[in-house]
C-alpha positions in Angstrom: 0.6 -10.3 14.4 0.6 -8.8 10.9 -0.1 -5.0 10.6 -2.2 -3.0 8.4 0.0 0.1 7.4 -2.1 3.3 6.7 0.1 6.0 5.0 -2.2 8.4 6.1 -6.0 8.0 7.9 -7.0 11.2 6.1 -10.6 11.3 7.7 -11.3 8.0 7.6 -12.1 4.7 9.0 -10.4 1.7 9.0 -12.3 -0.4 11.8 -13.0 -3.1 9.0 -9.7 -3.4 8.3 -8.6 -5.1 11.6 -9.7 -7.8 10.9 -6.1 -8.0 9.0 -4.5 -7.1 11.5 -3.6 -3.9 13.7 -3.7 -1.1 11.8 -0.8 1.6 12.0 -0.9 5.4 10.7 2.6 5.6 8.9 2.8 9.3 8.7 0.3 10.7 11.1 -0.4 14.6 11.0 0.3 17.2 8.0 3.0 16.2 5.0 4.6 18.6 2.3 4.2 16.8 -0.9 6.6 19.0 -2.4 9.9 17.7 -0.4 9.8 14.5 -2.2 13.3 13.5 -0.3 12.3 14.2 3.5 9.0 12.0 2.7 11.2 9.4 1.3 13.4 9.7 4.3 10.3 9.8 6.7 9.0 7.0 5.3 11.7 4.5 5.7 12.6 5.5 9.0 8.9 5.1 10.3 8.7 1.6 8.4 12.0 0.7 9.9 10.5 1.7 13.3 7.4 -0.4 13.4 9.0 -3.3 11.5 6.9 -3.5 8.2 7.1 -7.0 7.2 6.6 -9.0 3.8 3.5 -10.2 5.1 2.1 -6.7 6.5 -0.4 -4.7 4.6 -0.8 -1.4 3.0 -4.4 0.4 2.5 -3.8 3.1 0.3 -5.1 6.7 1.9 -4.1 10.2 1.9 -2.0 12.0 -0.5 -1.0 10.4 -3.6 2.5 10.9 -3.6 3.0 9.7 0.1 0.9 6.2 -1.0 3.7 6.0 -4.4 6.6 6.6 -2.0 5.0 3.9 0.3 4.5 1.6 -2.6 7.6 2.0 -4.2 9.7 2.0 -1.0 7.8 -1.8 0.1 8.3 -2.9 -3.4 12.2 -2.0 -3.1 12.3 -4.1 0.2 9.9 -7.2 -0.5 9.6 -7.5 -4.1 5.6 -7.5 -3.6 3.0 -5.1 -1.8 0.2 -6.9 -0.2 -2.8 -4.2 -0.8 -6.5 -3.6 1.1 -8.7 -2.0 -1.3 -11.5 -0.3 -0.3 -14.7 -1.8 -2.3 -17.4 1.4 -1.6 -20.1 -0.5 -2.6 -19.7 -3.8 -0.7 -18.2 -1.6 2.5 -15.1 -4.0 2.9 -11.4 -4.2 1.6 -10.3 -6.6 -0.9 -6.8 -7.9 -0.4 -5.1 -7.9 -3.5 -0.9 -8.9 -4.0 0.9 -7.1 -6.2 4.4 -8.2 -7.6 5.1 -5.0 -10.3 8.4 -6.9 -11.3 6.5 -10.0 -12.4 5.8 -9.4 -16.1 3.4 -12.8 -16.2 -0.3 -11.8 -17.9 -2.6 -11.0 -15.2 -5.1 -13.9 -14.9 -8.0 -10.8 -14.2 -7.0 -8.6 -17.1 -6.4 -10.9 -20.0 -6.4 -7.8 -22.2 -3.4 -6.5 -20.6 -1.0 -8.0 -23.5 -3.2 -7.8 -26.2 -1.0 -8.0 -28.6 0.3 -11.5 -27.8 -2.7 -12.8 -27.4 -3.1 -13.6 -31.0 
């Protein structure tokens, strides 16, 4: 079963994001965002525990550092970060995947490379 990884649940809900799978607190209770290197260690210890996956998923919540650390260190492993984005508006998350070592145009942003557009 593929898992939702949460870095953090920071107050809130993530009952609609089951429906992705079982969704996991990475870092449950308080963090120190200044010790960069004990989150970094934290955090691949506690992906290593609950065997994070290519196909798992991350929805982005709590501190911004911990959700770069969590970003960068599933990018370092996989190549690609399969993200749930919260849409407010509509109340649901959007799955997006994100491969931040493909430098291909986005198809959704084809102002991105302006410049070789012309």
């Amino acid at each position: 079963m593929t898992k939702v990884i949460v870095p953090q649940r920071a107050g809130h809900s993530f009952d609609k994001a089951t429906e992705y799978g079982e969704v996991v607190e990475l870092l449950p209770g308080r963090v120190s965002p200044f010790n960069i290197d004990m989150l970094k260690r934290r955090i691949r210890k506690r992906l290593d525990d609950i065997r994070v996956t290519a196909d798992d998923y991350l929805a982005t919540s709590g501190p911004a550092i911990v959700n770069c650390l969590v970003f960068y260190e599933w990018n370092q492993r996989f190549g690609k970060v399969e993200l749930l984005l919260f849409h407010a508006r509509d109340l649901k998350y959007i799955h997006r995947t994100c491969v931040p070592n493909d430098n291909e145009k986005s198809p959704r942003n084809p102002r991105r490379n302006r410049k070789t557009n012309k």
